[in-house]
C-alpha positions as CSV (number, residue, x, y, z in Angstrom):
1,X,-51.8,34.1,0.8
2,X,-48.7,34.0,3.1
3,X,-46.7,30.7,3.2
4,X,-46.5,28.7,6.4
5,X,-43.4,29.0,8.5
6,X,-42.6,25.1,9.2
7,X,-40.4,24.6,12.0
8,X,-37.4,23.2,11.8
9,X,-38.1,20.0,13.7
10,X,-41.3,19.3,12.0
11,X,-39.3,19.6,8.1
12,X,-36.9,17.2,9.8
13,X,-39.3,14.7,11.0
14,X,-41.0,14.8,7.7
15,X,-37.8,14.0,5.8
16,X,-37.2,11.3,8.3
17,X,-40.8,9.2,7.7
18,X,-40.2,9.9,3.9
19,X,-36.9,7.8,4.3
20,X,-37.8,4.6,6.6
21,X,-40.7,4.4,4.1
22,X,-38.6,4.0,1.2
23,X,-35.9,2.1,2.9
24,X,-38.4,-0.5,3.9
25,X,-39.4,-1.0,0.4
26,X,-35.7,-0.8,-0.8
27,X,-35.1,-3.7,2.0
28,X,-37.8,-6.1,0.6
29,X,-36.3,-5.7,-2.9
30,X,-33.0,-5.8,-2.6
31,X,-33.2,-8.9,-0.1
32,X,-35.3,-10.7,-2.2
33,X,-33.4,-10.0,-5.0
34,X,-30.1,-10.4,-3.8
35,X,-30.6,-13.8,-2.7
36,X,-32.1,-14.7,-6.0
37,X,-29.9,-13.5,-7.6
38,X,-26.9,-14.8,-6.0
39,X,-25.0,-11.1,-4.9
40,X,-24.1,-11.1,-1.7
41,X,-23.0,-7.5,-2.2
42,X,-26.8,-6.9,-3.0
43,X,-27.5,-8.5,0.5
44,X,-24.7,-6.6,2.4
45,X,-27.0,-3.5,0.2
46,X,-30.3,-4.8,2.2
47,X,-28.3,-4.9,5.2
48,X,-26.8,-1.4,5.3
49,X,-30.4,0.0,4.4
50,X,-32.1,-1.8,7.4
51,X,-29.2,0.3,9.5
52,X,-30.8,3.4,7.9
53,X,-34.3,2.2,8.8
54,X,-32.6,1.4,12.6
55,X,-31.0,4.6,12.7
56,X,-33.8,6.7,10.7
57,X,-36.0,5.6,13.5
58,X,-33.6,6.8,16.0
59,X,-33.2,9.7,14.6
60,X,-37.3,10.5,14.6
61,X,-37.2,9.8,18.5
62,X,-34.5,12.3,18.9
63,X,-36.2,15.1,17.2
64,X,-39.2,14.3,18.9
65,X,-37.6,14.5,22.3
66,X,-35.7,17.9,20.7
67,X,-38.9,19.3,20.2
68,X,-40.1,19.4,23.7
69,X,-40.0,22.8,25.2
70,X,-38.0,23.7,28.1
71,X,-39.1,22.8,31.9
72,X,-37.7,22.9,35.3
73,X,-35.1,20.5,34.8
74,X,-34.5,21.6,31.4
75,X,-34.1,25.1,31.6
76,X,-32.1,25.6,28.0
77,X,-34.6,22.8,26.1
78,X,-34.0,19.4,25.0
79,X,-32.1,20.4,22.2
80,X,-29.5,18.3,22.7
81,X,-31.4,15.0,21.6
82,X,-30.9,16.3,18.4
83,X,-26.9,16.0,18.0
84,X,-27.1,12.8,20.3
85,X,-29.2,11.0,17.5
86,X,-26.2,12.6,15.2
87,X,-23.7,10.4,17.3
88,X,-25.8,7.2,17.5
89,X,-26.6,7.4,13.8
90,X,-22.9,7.9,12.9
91,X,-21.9,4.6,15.4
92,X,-24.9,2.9,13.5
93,X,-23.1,3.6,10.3
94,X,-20.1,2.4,11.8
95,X,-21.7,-1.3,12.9
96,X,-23.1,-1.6,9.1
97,X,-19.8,-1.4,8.0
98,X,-18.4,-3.7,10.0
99,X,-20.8,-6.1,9.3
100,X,-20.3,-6.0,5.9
101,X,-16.8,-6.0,6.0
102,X,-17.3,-9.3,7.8
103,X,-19.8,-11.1,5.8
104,X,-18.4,-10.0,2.5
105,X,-14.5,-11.4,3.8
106,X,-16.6,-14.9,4.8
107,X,-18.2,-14.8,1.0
108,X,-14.7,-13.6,-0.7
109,X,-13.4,-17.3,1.0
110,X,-16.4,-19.1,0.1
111,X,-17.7,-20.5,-3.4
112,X,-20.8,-19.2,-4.5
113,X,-22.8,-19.0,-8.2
114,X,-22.4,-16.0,-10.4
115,X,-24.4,-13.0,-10.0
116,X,-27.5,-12.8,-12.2
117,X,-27.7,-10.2,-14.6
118,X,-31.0,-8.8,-13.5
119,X,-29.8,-7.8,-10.3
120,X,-27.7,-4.7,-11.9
121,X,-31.2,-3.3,-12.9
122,X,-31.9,-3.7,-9.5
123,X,-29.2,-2.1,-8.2
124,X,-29.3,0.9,-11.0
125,X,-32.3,1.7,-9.8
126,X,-31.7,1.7,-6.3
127,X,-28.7,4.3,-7.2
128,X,-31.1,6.7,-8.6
129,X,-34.0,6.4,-5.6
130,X,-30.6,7.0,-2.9
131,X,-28.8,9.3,-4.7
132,X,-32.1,11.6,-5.1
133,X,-32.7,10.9,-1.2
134,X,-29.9,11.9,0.0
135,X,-29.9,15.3,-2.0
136,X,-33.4,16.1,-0.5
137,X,-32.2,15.1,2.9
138,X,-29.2,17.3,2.9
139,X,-30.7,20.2,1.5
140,X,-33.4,20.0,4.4
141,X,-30.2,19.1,7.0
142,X,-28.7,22.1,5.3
143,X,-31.5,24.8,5.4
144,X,-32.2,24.1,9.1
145,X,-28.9,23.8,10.2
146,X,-29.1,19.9,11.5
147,X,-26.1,18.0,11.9
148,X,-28.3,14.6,13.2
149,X,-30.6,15.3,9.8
150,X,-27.1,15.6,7.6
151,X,-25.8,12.5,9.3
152,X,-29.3,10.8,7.9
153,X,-28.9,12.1,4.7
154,X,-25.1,10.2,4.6
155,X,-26.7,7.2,5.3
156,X,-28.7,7.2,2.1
157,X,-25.4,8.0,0.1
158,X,-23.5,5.2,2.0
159,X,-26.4,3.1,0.8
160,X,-25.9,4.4,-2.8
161,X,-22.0,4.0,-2.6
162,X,-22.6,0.2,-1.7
163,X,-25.1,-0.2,-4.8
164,X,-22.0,1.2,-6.8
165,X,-20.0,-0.7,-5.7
166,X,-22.0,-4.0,-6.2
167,X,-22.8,-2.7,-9.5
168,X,-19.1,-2.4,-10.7
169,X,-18.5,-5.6,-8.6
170,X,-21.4,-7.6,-10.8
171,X,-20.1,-6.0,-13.9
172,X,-16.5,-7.9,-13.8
173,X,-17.8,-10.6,-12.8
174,X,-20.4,-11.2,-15.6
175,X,-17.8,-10.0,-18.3
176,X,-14.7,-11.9,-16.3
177,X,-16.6,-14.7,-15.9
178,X,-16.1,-18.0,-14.3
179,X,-13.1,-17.7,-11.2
180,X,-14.4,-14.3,-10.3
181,X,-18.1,-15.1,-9.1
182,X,-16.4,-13.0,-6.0
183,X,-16.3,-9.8,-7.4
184,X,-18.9,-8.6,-5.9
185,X,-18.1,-9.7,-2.4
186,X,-14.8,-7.3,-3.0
187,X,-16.8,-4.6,-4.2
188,X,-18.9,-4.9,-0.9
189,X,-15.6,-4.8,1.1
190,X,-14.2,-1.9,-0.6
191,X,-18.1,0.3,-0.3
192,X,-17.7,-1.0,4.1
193,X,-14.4,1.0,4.2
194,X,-16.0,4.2,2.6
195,X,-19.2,3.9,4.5
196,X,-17.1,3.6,7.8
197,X,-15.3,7.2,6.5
198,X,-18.0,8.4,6.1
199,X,-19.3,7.9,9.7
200,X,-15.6,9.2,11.3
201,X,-16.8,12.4,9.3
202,X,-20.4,12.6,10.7
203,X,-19.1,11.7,14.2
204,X,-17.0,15.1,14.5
205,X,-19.7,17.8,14.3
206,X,-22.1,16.3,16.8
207,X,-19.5,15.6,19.5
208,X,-18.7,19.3,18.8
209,X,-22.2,20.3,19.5
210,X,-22.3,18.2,22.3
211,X,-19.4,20.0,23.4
212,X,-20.7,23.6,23.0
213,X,-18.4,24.1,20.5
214,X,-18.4,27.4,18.5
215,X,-20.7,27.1,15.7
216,X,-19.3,28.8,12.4
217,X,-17.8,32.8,12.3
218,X,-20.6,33.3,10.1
219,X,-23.2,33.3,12.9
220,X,-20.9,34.8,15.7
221,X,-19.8,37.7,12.9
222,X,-23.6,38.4,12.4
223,X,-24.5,38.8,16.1
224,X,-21.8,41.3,16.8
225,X,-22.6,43.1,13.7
226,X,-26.4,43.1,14.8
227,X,-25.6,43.9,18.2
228,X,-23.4,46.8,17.1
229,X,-26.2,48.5,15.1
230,X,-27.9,49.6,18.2
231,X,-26.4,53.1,18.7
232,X,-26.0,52.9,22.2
233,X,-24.0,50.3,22.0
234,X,-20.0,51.7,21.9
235,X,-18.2,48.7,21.2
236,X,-18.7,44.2,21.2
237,X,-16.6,42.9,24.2
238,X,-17.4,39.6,24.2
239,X,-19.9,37.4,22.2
240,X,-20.3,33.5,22.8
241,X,-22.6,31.6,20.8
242,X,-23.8,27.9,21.3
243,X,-25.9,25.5,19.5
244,X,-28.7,23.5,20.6
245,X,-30.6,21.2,18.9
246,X,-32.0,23.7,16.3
247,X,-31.6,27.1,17.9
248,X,-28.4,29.0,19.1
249,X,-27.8,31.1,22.3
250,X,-26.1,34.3,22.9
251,X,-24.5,35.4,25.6
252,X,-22.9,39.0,24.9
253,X,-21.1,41.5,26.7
254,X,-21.5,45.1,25.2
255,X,-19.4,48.9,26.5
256,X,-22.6,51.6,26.6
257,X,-22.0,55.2,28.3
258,X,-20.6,54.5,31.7
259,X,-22.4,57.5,33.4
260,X,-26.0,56.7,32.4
261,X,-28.8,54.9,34.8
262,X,-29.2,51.1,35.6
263,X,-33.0,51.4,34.0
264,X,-31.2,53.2,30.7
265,X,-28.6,50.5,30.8
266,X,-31.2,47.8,31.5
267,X,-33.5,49.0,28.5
268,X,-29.9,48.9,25.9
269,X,-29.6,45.3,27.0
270,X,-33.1,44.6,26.1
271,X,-33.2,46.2,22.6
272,X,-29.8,44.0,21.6
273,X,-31.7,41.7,22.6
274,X,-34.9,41.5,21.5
275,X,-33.1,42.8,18.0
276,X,-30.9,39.4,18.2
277,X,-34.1,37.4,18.3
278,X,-36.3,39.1,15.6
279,X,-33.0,38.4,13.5
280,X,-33.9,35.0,12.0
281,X,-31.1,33.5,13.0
282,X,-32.9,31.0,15.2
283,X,-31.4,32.6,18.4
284,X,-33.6,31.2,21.1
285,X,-32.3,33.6,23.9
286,X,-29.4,36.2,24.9
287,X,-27.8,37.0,27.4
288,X,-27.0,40.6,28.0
289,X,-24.2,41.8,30.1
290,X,-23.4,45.3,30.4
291,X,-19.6,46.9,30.5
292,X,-18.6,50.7,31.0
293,X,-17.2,51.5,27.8
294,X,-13.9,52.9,28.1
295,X,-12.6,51.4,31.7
């Protein structure tokens, strides 16, 4: 039995439910926990993963509007919801850090109880679920090319990175003891500065998408080469390549035999292209311009 092509948008959305669900139970624990267990850095942990539950949400809306097909107003799609929810993620990674950053400087100044040792079991095993998240997220942001579904796969390694941090933090401040109850609170300040890297680093591709930058010279290398195997085709002038959402398009100029007919020329410029989109290269459409070779 053949397997079932999933669409891009629908692996995405998947991933995306499979995260808020776990970040809402991660929430409850590490909140309850946290404030149990005297770690604020645990806290600032509960905080950062109601951001991914904020910006996992987001991020669901976007692919849903990214998925709608193309209408009068919309002639290309709605593809570009997709690196737009990429931007608002990485600015909601950006707000958790600065948040964090805030409350752990107001604990740092303020006198609070020692962590509890429990709470580094806690926070070991909310390494492991993150850490594992955030390599199933990627892979899928990978395999379908999404820069919004990568940018949600940082957020559950930003919320690992703060667990490791709190851990280390609790760790010298149980064997330290008494006079460095703050450790934690430092360790929480330290995993804010990383997260907000992190989210400078996510920003960049999706304000290149929303740019109509040039995706990679993988894919542009490919569609010449492609284009080039028809043998009518006498040379690539030209070959532009966009992204949207999940799907590129092409818009090509190729040099054929100046001295054959429009029709002959016309029916060329539909074998590139119907060649381009039987590719799997999740080209949406080309556009075909023909040149005389040789002028």
């Amino acid at each position: 039995m053949a397997a079932i092509d999933v669409h891009p948008s629908v692996k995405a959305i998947r991933t995306t439910q499979i995260g808020i669900g776990i970040s809402i139970l991660l929430v409850i624990l590490k909140a309850v926990s946290g404030n149990i267990g005297h770690s604020y850095a645990l806290v600032a942990d509960a905080t950062e993963t109601g951001a991914d539950i904020f910006s996992s949400t987001l991020l669901w809306i976007g692919l849903k509007i990214a998925m709608k097909p193309a209408d009068t107003k919309h002639p290309y799609g709605h593809g570009k919801a997709e690196p737009i929810a990429s931007i608002v993620i990485s600015f909601c990674l950006m707000g958790a850090a600065a948040w964090i950053a805030w409350h752990a400087i107001e604990y740092v100044r303020t006198p609070h109880d020692m962590p509890k040792r429990f709470t580094l079991y806690i926070l070991l095993l909310v390494m492991i679920i993150k850490e594992a998240m955030f390599r199933y997220v990627m892979k899928v942001g990978k395999e379908i090319d999404s820069n919004a579904v990568k940018a949600d796969a940082f957020h559950h390694r930003s919320d690992a990175i703060t667990s490791v941090a709190a851990f280390i933090g609790i760790v010298i401040a149980l064997i330290a003891g008494k006079g460095y109850e703050g450790a934690d609170d430092w360790a929480a300040l330290i995993a804010s500065g990383l997260i907000f890297y992190n989210a400078i680093q996510l920003l960049r591709p999706g304000l290149a998408e929303i740019m109509d930058a040039a995706p990679s010279a993988e894919i542009v290398n490919k569609v010449r080469v492609l284009a080039a195997q028809v043998a009518e085709v006498k040379q690539i002038e030209k070959c532009y390549v966009r992204k949207m959402g999940f799907d590129y398009f092409v818009d090509l100029h190729i040099e054929i035999d100046p001295e054959i007919t429009v029709a002959e020329g016309h029916r060329i410029a539909h074998i590139v292209k119907d060649k381009l989109l039987a590719s799997g290269l999740s080209i949406k459409d080309v556009l075909v311009h023909i040149e005389p070779y040789g002028s």
